[in-house]
C-alpha positions as CSV (number, residue, x, y, z in Angstrom):
1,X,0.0,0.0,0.0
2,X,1.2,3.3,-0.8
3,X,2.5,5.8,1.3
4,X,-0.7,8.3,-0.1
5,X,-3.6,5.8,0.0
6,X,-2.4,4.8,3.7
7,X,-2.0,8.5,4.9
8,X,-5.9,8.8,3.1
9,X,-7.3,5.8,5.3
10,X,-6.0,7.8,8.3
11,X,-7.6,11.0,7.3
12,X,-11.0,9.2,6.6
13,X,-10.7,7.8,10.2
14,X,-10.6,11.0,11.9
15,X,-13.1,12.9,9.6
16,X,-15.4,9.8,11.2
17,X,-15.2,11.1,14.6
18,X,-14.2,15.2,14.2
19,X,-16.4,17.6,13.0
20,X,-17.1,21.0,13.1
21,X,-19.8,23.2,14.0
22,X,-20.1,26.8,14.0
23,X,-19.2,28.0,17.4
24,X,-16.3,25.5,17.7
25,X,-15.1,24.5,14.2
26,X,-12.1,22.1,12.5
27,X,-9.0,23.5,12.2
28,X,-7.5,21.5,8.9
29,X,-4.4,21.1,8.5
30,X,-2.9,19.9,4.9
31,X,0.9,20.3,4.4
32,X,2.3,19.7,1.4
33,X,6.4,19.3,0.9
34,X,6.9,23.0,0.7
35,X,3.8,25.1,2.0
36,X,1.2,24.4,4.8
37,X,-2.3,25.5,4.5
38,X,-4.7,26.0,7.6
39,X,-8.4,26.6,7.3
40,X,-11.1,26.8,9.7
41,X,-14.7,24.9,8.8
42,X,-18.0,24.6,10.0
43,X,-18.8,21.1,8.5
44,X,-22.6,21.7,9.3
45,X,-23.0,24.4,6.4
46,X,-19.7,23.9,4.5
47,X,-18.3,26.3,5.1
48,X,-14.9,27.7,4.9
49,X,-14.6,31.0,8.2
50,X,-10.9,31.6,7.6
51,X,-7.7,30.2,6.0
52,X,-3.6,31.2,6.2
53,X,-1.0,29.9,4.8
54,X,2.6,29.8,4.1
55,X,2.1,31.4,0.8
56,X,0.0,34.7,2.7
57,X,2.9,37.7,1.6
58,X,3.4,38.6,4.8
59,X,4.5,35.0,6.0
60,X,6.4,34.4,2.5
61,X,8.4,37.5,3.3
62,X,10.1,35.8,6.5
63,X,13.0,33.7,6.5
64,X,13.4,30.3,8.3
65,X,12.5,27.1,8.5
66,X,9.4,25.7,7.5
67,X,8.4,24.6,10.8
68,X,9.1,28.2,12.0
69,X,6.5,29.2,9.1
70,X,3.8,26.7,10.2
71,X,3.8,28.4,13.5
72,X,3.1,31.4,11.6
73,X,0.4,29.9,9.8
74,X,-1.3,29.2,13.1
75,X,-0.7,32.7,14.6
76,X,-2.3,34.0,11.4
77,X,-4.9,31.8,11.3
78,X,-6.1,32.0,15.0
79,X,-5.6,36.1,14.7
80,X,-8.5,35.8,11.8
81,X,-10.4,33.2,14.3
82,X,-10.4,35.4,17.1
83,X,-11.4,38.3,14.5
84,X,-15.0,36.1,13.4
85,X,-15.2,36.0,17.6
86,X,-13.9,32.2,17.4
87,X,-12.1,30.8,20.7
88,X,-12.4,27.4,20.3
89,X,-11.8,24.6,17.7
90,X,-11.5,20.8,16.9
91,X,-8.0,20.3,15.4
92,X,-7.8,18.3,12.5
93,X,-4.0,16.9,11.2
94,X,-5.1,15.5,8.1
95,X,-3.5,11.9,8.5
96,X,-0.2,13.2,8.8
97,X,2.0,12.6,12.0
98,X,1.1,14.9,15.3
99,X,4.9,16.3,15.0
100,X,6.7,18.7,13.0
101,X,5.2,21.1,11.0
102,X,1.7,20.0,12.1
103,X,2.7,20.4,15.8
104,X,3.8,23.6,14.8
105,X,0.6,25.3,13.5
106,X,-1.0,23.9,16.2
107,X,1.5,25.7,18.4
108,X,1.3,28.8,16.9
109,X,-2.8,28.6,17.2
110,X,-2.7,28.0,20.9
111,X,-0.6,31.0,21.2
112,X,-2.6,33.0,18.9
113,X,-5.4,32.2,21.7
114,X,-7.2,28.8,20.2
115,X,-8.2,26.5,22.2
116,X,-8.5,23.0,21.5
């Protein structure tokens, strides 16, 4: 089985159990081998509330690493959050490995004043 199809199965298996509503929606995280993308959803209307990423200008501009640029992504993204009146979320690693980059837009949301 490939490295894609099994990373898919694991993303199925925790869009099962989290979902997002309104109030307290998922944070997705995709990350691709040189960007990361955040959005926050409410999976009750479809609904995309607010998305950063690593291609935003403002994080493009920085230097460093790309984990040092995911935890911009989630400062940026929980900034917008808390702009829509958003505190808390369900956080949502897309199959890929709590660690690394994903850890570190997670990071960078808690600091921005997420909860989750």
């Amino acid at each position: 089985m490939s490295k894609l199809i099994k990373r898919q199965k694991i993303r199925y298996r925790i869009r099962k159990k989290v979902s997002g509503t309104a109030q307290s929606p998922r944070l997705a995280v995709f990350r691709s081998n040189a960007e990361i993308y955040a959005q926050m959803i409410d999976d009750v209307t479809g609904v995309t509330l607010a998305a950063a990423s690593s291609k935003d200008k403002e994080i493009a501009a920085q230097k460093g690493t790309k984990s040092e640029k995911a935890k911009l992504v989630g400062a940026a993204i929980a900034k917008k959050a808390t702009a829509l009146g958003l505190t808390s979320c369900v956080f949502d690693r897309g199959g890929n490995l709590y660690h690394g980059r994903v850890k570190s837009v997670a990071d960078g949301a808690r600091e921005g004043g997420l909860q989750f």
